[in-house]
Backbone as CSV, one residue per row, in Angstrom:
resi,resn,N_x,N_y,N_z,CA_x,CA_y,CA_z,C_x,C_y,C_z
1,UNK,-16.319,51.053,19.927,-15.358,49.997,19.631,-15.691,48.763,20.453
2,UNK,-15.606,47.675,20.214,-15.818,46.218,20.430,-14.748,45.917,21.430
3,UNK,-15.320,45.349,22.513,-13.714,44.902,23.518,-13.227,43.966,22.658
4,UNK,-11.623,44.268,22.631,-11.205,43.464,21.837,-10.515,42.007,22.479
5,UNK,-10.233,40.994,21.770,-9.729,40.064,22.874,-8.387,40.027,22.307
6,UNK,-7.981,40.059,23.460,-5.865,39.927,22.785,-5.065,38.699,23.327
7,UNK,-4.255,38.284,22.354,-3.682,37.305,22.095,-1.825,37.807,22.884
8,UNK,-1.433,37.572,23.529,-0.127,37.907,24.362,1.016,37.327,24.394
9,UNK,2.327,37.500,23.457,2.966,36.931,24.074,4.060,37.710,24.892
10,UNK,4.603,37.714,25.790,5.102,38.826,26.756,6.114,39.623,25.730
11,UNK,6.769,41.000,25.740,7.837,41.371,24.676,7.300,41.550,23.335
12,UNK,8.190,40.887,22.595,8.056,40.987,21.105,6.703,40.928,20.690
13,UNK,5.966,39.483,21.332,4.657,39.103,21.087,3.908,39.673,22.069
14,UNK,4.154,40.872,22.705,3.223,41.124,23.503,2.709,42.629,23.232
15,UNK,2.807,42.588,21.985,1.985,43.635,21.087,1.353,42.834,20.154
16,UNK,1.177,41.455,20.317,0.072,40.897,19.036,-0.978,40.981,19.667
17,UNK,-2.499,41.436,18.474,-3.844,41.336,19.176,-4.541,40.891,18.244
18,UNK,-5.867,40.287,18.661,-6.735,39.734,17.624,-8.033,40.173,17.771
19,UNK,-8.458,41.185,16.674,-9.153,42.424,16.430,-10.579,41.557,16.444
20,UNK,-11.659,41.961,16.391,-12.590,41.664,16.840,-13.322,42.556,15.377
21,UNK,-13.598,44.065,15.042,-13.139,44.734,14.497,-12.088,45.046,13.414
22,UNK,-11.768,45.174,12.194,-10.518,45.272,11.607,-10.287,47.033,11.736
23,UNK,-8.639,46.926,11.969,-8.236,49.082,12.641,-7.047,49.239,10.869
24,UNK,-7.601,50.115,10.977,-6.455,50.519,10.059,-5.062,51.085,10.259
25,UNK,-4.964,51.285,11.519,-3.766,52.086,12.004,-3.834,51.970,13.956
26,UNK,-2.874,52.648,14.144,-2.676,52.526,15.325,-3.384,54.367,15.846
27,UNK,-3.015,55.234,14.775,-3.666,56.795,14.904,-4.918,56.699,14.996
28,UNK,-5.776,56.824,15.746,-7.114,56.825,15.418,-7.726,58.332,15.674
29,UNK,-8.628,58.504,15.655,-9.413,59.715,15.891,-9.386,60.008,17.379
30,UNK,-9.173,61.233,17.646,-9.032,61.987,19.083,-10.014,61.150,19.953
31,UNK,-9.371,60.655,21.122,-10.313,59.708,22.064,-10.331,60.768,23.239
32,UNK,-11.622,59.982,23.932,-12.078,60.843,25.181,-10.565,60.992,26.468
33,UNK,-9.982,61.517,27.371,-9.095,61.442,28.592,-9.221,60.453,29.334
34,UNK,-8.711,59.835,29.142,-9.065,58.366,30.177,-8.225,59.169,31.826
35,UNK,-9.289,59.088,32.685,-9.851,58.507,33.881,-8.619,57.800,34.354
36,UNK,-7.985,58.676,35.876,-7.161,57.773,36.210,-7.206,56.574,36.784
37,UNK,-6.335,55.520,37.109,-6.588,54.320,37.361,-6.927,53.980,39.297
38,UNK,-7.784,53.544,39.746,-7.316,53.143,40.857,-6.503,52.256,41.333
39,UNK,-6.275,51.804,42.526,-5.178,51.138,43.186,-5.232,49.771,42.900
40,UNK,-6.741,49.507,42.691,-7.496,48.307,42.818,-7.417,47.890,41.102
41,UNK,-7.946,48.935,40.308,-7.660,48.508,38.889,-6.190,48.469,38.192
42,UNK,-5.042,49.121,38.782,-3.908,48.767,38.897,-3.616,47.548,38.706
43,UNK,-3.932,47.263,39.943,-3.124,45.601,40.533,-4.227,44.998,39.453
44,UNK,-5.216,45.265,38.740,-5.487,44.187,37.733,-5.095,44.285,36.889
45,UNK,-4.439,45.500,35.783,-4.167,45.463,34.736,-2.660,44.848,34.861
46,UNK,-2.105,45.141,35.836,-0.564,44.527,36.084,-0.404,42.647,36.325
47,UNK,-1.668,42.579,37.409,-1.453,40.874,36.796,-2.147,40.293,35.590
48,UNK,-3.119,41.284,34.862,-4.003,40.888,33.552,-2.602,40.278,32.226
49,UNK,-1.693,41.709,32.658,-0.468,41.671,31.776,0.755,40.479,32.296
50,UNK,0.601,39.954,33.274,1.128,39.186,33.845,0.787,37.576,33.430
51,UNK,-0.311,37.352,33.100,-0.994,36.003,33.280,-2.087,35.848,31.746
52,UNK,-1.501,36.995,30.734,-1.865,37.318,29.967,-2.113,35.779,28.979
53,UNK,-3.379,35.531,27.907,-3.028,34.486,26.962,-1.776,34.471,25.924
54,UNK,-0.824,33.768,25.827,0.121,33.687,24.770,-0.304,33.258,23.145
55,UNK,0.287,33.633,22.408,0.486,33.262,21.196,1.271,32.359,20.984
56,UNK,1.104,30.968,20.290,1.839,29.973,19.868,1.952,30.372,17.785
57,UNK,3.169,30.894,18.151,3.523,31.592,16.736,5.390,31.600,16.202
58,UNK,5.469,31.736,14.987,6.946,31.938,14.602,6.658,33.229,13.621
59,UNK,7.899,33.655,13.242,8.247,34.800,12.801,9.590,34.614,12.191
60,UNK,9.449,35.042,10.640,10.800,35.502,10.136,10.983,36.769,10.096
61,UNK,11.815,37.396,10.249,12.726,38.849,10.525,13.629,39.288,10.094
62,UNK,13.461,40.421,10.187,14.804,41.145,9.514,15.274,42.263,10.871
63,UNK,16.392,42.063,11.122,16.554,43.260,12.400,17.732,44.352,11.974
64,UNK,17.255,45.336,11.813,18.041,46.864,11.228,18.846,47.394,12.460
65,UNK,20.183,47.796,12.747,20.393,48.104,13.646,21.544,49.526,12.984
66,UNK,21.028,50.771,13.547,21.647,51.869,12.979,22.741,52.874,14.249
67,UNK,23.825,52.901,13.423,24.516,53.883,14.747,25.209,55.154,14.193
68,UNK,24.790,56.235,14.040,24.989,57.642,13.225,24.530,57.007,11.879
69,UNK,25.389,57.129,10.802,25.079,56.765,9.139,25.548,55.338,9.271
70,UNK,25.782,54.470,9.913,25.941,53.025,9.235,24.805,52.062,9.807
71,UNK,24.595,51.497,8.778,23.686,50.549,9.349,23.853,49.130,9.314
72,UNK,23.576,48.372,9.779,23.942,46.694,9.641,22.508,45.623,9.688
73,UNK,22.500,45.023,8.833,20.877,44.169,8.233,20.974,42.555,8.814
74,UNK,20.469,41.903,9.961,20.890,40.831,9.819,19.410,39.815,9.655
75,UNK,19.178,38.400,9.458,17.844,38.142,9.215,17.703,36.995,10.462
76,UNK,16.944,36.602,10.765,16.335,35.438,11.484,14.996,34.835,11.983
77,UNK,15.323,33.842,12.705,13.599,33.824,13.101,13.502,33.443,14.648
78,UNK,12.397,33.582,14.779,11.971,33.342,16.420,10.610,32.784,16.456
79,UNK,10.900,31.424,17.442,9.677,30.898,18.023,9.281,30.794,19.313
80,UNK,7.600,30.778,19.756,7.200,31.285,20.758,5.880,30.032,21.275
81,UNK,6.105,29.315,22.366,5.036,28.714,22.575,4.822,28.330,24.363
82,UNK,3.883,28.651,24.511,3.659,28.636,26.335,3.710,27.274,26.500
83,UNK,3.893,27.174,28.079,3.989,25.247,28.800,3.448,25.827,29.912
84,UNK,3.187,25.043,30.716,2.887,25.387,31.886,3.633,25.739,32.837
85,UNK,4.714,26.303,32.266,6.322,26.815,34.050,5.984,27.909,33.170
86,UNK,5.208,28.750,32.001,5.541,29.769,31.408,5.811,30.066,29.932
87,UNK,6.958,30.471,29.436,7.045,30.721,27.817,8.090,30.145,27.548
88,UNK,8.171,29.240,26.191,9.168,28.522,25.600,9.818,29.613,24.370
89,UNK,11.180,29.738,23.920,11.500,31.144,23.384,12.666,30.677,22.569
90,UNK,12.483,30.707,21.540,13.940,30.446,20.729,14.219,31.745,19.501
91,UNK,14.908,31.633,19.712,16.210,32.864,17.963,16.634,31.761,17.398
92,UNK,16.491,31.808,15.851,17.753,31.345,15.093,18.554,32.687,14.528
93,UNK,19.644,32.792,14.776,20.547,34.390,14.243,21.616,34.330,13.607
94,UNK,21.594,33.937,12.094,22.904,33.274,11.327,23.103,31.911,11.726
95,UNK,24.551,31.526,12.049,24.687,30.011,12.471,24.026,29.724,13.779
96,UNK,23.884,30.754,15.009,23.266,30.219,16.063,21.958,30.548,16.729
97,UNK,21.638,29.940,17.571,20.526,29.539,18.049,20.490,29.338,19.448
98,UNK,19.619,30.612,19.863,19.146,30.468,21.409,17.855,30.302,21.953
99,UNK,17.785,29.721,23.005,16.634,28.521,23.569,16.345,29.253,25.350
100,UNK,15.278,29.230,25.276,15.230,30.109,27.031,13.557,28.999,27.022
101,UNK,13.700,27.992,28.031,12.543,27.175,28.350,12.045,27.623,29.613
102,UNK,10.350,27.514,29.796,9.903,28.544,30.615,10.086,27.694,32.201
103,UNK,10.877,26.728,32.397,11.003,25.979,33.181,12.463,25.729,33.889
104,UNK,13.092,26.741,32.915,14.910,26.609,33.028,15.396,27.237,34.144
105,UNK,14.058,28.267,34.933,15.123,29.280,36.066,15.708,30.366,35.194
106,UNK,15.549,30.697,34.242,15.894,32.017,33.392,17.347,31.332,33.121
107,UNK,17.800,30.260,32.326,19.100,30.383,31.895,19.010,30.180,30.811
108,UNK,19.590,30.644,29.472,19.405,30.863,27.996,20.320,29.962,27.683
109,UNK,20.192,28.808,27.003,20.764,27.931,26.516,21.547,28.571,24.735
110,UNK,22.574,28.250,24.081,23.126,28.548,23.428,23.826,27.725,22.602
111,UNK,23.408,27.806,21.060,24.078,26.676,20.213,25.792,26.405,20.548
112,UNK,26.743,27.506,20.640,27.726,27.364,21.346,27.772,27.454,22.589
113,UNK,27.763,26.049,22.930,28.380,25.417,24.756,29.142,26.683,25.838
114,UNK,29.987,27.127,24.737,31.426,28.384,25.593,30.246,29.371,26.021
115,UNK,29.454,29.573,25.305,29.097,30.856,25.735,28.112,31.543,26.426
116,UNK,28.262,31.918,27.228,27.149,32.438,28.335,26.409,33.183,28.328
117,UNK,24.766,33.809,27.842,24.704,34.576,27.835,23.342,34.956,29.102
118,UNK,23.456,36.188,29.438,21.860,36.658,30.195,20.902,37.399,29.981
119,UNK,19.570,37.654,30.240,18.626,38.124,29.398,18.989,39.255,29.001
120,UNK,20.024,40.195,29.424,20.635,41.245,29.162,21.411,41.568,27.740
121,UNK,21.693,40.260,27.940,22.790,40.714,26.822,22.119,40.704,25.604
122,UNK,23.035,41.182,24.636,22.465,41.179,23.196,22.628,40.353,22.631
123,UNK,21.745,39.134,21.880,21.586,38.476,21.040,22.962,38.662,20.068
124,UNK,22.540,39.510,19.424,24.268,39.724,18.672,24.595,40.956,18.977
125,UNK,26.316,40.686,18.891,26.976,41.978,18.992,26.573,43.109,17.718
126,UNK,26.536,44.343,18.405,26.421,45.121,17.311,24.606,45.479,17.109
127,UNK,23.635,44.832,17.597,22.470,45.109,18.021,21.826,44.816,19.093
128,UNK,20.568,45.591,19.376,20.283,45.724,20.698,19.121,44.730,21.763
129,UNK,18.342,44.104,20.342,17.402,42.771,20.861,18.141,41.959,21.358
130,UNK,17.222,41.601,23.385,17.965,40.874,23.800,16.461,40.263,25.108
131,UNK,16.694,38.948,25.324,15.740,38.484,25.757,14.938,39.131,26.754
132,UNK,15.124,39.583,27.488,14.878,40.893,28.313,13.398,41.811,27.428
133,UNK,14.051,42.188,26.380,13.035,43.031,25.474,11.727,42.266,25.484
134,UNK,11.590,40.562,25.420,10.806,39.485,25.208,10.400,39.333,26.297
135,UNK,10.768,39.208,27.531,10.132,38.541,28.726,9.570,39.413,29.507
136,UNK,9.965,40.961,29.654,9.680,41.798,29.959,9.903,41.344,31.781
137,UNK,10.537,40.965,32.447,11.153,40.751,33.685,10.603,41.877,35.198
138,UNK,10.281,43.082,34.340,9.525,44.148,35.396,8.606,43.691,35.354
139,UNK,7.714,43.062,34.734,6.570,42.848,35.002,6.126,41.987,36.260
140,UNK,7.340,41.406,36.724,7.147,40.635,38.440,7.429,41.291,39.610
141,UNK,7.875,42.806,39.341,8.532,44.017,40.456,7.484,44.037,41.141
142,UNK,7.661,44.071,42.317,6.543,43.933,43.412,6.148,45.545,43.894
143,UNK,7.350,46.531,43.621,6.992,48.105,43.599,6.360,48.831,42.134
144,UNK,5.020,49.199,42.005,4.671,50.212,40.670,3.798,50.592,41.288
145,UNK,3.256,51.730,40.301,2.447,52.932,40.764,2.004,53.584,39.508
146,UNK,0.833,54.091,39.882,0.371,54.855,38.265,1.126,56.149,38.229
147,UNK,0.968,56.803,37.154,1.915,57.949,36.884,1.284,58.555,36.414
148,UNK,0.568,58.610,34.983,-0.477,59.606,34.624,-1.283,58.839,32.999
149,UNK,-1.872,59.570,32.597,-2.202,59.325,31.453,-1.516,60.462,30.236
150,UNK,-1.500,59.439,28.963,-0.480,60.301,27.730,-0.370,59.821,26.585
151,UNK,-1.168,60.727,25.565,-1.117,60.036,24.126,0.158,59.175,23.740
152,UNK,-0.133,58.216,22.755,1.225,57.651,22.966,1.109,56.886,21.363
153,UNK,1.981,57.181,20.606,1.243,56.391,19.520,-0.327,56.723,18.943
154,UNK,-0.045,57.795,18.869,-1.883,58.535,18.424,-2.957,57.820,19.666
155,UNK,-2.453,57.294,20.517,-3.580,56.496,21.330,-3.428,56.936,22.979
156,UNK,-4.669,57.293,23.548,-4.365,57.613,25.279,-4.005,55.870,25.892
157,UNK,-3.605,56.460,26.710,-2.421,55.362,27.558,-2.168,55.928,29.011
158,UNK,-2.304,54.556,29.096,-1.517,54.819,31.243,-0.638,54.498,30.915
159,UNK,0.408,55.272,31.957,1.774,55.076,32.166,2.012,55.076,33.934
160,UNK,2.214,53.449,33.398,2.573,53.136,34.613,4.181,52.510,35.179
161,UNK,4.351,52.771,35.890,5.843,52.669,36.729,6.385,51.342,37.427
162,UNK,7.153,50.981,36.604,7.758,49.952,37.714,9.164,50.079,38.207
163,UNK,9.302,49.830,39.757,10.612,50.328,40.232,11.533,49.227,40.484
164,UNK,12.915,49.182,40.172,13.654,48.311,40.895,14.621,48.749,41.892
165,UNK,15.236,47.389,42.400,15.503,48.040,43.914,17.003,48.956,43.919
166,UNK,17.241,48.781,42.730,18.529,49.699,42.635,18.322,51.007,41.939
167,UNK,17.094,51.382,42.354,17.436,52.891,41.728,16.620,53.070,40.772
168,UNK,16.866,51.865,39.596,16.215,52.001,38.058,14.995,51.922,38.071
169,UNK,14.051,52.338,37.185,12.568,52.682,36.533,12.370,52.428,35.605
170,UNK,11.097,51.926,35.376,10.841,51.104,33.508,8.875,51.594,33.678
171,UNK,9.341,52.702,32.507,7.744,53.087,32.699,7.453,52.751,31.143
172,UNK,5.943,51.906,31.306,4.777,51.395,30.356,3.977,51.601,29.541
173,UNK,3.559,52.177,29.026,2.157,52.663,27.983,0.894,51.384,27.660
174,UNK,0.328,51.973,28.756,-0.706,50.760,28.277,-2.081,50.965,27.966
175,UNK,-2.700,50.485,26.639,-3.299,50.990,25.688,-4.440,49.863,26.463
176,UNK,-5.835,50.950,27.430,-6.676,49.727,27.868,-7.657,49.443,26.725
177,UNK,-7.712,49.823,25.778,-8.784,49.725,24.757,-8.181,48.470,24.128
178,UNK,-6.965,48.176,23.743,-6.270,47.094,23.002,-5.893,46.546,24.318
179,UNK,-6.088,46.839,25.330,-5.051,45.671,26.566,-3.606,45.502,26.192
180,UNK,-2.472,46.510,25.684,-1.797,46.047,25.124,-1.104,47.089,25.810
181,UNK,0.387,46.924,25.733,1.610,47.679,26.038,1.893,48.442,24.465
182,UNK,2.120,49.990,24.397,2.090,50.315,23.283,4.253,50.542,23.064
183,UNK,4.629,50.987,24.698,5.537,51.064,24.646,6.533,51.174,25.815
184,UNK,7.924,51.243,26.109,8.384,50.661,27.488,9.723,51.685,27.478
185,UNK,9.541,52.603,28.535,10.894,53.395,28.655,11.970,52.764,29.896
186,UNK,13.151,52.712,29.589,13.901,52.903,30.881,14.870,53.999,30.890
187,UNK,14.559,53.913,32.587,15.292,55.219,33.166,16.133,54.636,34.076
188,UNK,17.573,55.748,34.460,18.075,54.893,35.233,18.036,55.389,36.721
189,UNK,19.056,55.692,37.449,18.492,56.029,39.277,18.822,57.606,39.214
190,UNK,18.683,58.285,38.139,18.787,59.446,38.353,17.630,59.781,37.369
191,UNK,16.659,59.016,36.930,15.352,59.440,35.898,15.712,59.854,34.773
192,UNK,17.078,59.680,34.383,17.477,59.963,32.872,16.673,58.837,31.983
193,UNK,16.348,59.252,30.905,16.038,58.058,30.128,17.361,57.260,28.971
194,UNK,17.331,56.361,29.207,18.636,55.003,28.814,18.189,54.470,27.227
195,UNK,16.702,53.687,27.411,16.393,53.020,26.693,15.034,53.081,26.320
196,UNK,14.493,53.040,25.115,13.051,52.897,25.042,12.454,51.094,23.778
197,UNK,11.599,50.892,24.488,10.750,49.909,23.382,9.554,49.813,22.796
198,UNK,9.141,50.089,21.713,8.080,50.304,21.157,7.530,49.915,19.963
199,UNK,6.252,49.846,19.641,5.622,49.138,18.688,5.056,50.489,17.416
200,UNK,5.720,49.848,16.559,5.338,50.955,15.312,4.001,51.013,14.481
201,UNK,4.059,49.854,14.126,2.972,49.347,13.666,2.279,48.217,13.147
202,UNK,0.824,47.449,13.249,0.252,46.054,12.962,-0.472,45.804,12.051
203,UNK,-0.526,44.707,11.600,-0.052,44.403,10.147,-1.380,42.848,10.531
204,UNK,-2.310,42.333,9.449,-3.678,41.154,9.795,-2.762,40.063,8.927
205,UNK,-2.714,38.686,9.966,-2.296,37.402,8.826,-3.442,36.457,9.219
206,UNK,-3.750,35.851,8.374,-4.798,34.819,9.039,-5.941,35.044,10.152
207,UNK,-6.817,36.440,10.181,-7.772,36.547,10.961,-7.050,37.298,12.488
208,UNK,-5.492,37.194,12.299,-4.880,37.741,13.314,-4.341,38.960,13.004
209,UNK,-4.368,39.682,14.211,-3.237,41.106,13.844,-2.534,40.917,15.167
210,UNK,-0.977,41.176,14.273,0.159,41.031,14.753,1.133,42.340,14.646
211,UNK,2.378,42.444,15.379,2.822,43.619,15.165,3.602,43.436,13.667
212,UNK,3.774,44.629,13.303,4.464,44.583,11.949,6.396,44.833,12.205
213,UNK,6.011,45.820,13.212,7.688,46.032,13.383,7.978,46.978,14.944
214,UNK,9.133,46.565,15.417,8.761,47.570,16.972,10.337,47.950,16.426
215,UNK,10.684,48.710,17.468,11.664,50.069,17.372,12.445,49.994,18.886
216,UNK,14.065,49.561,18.736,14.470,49.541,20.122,15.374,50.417,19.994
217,UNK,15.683,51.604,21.528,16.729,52.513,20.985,17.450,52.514,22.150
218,UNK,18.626,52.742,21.883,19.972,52.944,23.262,19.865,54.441,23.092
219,UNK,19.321,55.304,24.269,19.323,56.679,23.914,20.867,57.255,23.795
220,UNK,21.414,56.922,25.523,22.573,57.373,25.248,23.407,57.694,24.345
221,UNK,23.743,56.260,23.800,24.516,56.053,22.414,24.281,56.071,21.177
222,UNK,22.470,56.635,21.269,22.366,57.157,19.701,22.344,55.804,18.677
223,UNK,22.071,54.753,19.690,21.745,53.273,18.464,20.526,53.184,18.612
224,UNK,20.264,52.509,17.481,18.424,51.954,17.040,18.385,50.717,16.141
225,UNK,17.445,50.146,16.921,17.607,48.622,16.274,16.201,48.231,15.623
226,UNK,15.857,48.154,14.692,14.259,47.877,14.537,14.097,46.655,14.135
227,UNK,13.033,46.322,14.285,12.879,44.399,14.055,11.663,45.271,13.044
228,UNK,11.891,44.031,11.923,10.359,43.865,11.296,9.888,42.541,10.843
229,UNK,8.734,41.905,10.619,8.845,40.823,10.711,7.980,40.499,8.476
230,UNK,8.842,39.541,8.529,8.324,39.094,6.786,7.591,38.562,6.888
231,UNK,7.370,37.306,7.613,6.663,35.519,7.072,6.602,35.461,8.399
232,UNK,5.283,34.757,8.282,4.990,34.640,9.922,3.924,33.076,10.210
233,UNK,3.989,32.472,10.957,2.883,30.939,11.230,2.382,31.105,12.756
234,UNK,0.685,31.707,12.370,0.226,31.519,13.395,-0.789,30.866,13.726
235,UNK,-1.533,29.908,13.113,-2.452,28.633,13.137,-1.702,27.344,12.683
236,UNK,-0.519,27.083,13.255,0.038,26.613,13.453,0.986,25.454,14.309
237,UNK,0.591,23.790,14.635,1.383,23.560,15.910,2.404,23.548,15.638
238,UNK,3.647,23.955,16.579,4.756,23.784,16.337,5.514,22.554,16.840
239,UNK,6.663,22.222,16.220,6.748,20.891,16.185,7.743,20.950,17.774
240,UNK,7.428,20.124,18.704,8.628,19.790,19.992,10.126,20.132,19.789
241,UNK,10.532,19.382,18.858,11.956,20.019,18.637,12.727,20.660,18.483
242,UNK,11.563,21.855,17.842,11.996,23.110,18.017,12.821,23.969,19.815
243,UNK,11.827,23.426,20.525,12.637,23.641,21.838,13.302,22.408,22.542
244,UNK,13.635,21.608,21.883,14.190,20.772,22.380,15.821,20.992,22.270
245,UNK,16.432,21.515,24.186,17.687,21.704,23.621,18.753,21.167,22.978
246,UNK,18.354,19.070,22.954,19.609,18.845,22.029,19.484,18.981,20.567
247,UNK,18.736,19.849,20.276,18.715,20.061,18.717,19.109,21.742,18.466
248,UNK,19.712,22.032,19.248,20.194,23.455,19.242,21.713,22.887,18.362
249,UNK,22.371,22.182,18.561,23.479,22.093,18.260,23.717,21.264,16.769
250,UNK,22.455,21.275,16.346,22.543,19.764,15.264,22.021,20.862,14.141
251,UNK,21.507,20.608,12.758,21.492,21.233,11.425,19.938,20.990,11.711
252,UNK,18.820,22.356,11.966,17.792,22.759,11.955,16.709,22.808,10.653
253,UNK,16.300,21.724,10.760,15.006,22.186,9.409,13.952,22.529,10.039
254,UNK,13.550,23.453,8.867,12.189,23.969,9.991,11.095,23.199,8.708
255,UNK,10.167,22.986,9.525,9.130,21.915,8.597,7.613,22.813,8.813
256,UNK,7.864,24.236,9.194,6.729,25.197,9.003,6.054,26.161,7.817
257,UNK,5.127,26.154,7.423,4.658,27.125,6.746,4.199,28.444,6.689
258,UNK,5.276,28.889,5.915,4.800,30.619,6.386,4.027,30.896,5.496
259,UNK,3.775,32.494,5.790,2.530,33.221,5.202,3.648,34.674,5.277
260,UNK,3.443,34.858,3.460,4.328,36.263,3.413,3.446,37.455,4.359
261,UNK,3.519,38.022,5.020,3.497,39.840,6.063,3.658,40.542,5.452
């Protein structure tokens, strides 16, 4: 296989890659045991994933969110473009629209003024994508450690550990053949597992492969939220205004061209 070069944007976009090679799947044929990591190749794959290239891309969506037999369908889109403080990040989700500039100090700006939200919270009530899933925030924990290697998605993977200082754990799957995160568990201070995030499967638009759809689940509570994405622009500039927050509050045209997914 061809080193591949990957295209990053942290989260959502940080399962897009640009194949070198075209894969048909994410299952591939039984690979050799990958070799555990040293201390030294650690600390590179953790700031590799850290300082990773971004994708300047949009996405229309559909996000499924299921709890026992009911399910609820809502649609939107999201745009993604790096600056130099970091990643510029917007949702449109029905009437509103949230804005997280990579220069803001982590505060999520919001088409409604009243309302406050933090990378925690959920985008909308009633599902579980929430900026957090996107920025991936462990990835600056100054405590991790390797853990082992483990098929993961038909593919061997390190799983590596990141700790926070209260207890909680957010362990990784990282696919070194794709350079890519295949998938992201959390646990909480007793090693139960809470939450998982993961990539199902990728899908070629324009010379690029991108993810097709990832899979978020609240274990506890037995919810699952899946994003998949329709129409997507990724040779594309995007226009300033898009993150420009006084246009969060005003009637949004988008003046982009998609490409049906």
């Amino acid at each position: 296989m061809r080193r591949l070069k990957k295209i990053f944007v942290l989260g959502l976009g940080c399962f897009c890659v640009n194949f070198c090679d075209a894969i048909h799947s994410l299952r591939s044929k039984k690979l050799s045991v990958l070799p555990p990591l040293t201390s030294a190749q650690l600390g590179e794959v953790v700031q590799k994933l850290k300082v990773a290239n971004n994708l300047e891309c949009a996405f229309v969506f559909n996000l499924k969110t299921t709890t026992g037999k009911k399910s609820e369908t809502i649609g939107g889109k999201f745009y993604s473009q790096q600056n130099s403080d970091g990643m510029n990040l917007r949702f449109n989700l029905g009437n509103q629209s949230f804005l997280f500039l990579g220069n803001s100090n982590g505060e999520i700006l919001c088409s409604e003024k009243l309302k406050k939200i933090t990378s925690a919270d959920p985008l909308q009530p009633g599902h579980l994508l929430n900026f957090a899933d996107i920025l991936m925030p462990f990835l600056d924990y100054k405590t991790y450690e390797y853990r082992n290697s483990k098929r993961v998605q038909g593919r061997n993977t390190h799983i590596i550990r990141f700790k926070e200082l209260a207890g909680q754990s957010i362990d990784i799957a990282y696919d070194p053949a794709y350079e890519a995160i295949l998938r992201v568990e959390y646990f909480d201070e007793k090693e139960k597992l809470i939450r998982t995030f993961k990539l199902l499967n990728f899908k070629k638009s324009q010379h690029t492969w991108l993810m097709k759809s990832i899979e978020i689940e609240d274990v506890s509570n037995k919810i699952t939220t899946q994003l998949t994405i329709e129409k997507v622009v990724v040779e594309q500039i995007l226009p300033p205004m898009i993150f420009d927050k006084n246009s969060l509050e005003k009637n949004f045209v988008d003046p982009l061209v998609y490409a049906a997914f």
